[in-house]
N, C-alpha and C positions, 0 to 999 in steps of 0.2 A: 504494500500500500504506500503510492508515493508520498511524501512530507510528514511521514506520521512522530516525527521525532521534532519537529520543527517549534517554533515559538506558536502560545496560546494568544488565541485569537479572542476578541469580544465578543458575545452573543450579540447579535442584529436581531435577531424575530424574526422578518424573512429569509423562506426556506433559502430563494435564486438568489439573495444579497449575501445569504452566508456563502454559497458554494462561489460564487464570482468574486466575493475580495478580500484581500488578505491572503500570508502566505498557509492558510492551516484552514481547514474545512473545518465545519461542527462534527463531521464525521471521525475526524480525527481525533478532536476533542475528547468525543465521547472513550474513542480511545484510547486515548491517554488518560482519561481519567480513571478506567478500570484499572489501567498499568498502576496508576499512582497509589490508589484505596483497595485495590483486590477484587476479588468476585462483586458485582454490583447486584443491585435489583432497580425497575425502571425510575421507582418513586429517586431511589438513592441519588441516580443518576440527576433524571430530571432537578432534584431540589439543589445538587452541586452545580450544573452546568446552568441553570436556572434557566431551562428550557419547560415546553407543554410535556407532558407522557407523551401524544400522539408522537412528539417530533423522535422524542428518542426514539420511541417504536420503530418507526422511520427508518433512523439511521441503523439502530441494531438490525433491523432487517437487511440492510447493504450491507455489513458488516459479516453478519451471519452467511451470507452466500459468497464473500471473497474470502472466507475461512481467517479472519481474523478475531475472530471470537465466537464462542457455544455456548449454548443456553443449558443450564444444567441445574437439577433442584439445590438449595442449598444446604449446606450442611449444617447438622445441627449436634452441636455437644451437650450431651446432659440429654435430662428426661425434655421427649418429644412434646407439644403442643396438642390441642385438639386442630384439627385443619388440613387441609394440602400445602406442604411447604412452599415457599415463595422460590419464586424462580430467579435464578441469578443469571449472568453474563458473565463468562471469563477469559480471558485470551487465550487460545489456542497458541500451539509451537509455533505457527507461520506468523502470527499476531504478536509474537515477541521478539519474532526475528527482525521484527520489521522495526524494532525500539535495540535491539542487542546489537551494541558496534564490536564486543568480544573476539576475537580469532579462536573460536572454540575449538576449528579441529586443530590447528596448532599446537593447542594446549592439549589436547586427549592426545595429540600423536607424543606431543612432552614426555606425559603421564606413564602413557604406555613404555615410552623407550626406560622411562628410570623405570618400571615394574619390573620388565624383559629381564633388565642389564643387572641392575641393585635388588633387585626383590619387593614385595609388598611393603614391607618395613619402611625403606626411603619411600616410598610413596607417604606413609602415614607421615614421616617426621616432615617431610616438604609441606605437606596440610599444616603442619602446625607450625612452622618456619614461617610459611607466608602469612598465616595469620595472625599470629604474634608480630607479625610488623605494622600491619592493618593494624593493629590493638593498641600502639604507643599514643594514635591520637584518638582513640577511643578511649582510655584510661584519663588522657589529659582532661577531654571534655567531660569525663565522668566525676572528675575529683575537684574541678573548677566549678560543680552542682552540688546543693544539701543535698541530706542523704536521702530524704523523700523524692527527689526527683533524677536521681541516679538511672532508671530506668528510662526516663525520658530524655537525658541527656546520652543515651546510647542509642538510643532510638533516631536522634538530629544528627548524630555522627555518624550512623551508615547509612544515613537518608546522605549526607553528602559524600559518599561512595558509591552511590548508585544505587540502596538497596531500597528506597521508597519504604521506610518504618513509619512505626508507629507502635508508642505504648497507649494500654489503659489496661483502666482496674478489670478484672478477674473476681470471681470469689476465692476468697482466701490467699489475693494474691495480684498479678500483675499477668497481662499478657504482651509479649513484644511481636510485634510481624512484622513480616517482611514483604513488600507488598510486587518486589523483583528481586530477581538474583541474576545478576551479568553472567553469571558461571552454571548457569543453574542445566544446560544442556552436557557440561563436562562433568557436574556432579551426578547425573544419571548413573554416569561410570563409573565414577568414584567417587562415590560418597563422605572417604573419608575427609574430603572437603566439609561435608557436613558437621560430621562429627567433630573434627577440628575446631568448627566456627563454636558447635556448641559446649566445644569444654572450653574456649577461652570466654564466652559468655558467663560461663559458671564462676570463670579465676577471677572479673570483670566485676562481677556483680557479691563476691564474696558469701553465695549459698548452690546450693543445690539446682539447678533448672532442666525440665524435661522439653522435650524436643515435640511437640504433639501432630506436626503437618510441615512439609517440607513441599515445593515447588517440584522438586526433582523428584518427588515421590510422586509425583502426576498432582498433587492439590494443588489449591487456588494460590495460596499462601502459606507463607513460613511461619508457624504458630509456634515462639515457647514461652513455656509457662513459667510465672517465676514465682513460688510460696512466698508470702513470709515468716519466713522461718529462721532461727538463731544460725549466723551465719556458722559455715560448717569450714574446714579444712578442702583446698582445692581438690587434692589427690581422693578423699574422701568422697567429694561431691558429683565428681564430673565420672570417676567410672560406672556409678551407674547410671547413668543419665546423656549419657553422652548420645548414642545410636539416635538413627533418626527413626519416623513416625514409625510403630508399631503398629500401628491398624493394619 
């Protein structure tokens, strides 16, 4: 989808004024804005882009037949509702490839050669090598925040890495997501990228955190959980908790 990474555009109202000017369609908008917040639904859409339903409708139908996003029920944690779940929008692989500037096979071909040559082993300490570098300005922005808002100043800091976060409260706890992952077609393969990201989450955040939905594990969003609970010892915290979604 061409321009789909491009600068946001004002809503106009009209359908033919949005598509003739400026460099970004509403189409893309709508796009971007699933990228930005995760699986949507149309209300969610429409009240952010502050468009009509009918228009999103609109566009999620173009959208939906150039395979940049599927419409899929949404998921629900915890005890279900009375109803028919509400239906979300999420970006399909073509629909992320179209926001992903990554050299992904580059990096799997990387991956693969230290697996072949070094073993699984290098693989894992490279995960954590690279993210512990990632981490120096993650800890800075975490330590330069009270400690209530610890979670949200990790959340600002891989939002400007590319990873679209976002905290909030949880019961009994906090949730962080990830609303993209640049890596997230390399972590298919090797996961232990995931794993990696979420034991330095855990050393990061000084407790325990489960990994509960990963991108690379086919969901919408990177979901972990963060209790609170009496900060534990890193080594303690992160082996078991580390692995991604169990579902």
């Amino acid at each position: 989808m061409k321009n789909v990474g491009e600068a946001r555009e004002t809503p106009t109202g009209a359908p033919q004024e949005e598509l003739a000017t400026g460099e970004r369609s509403t189409r893309n908008r709508v796009a971007r804005s699933i990228l930005d917040h995760g699986p949507s639904t149309v209300a969610d859409l429409a009240g952010r882009l502050g468009l009509t339903q009918a228009a999103v409708r609109r566009h999620l139908d173009s959208l939906v037949q150039e395979n940049v996003v599927e419409g899929r029920e949404k998921r629900v944690y915890g005890a279900r509702t009375r109803g028919r779940p509400a239906k979300v929008f999420a970006l399909t692989d073509c629909g992320r490839d179209a926001f992903d500037q990554s050299y992904d096979k580059l990096a799997a071909d990387a991956l693969r050669w230290i697996s072949e040559t070094h073993g699984e082993t290098a693989v894992v300490e490279f995960a954590r090598a690279r993210i512990a570098e990632q981490a120096k300005a993650y800890r800075a922005a975490m330590d330069a925040a009270p400690p209530e808002r610890r979670t949200d100043a990790l959340a600002k800091a891989l939002t400007a890495d590319g990873y679209a976060a976002t905290a909030r409260s949880a019961p009994v706890g906090e949730q962080l997501c990830q609303h993209h992952c640049p890596v997230a077609h390399v972590a298919e393969q090797y996961p232990q990228l995931c794993e990696a990201e979420t034991e330095i989450f855990s050393a990061l955040l000084g407790t325990h955190v489960q990994r509960l939905a990963t991108i690379a594990h086919g969901d919408g969003v990177c979901t972990t959980y963060i209790p609170k609970a009496t900060p534990q010892t890193t080594d303690n915290a992160s082996a078991s908790t580390a692995g991604r979604n169990p579902a």
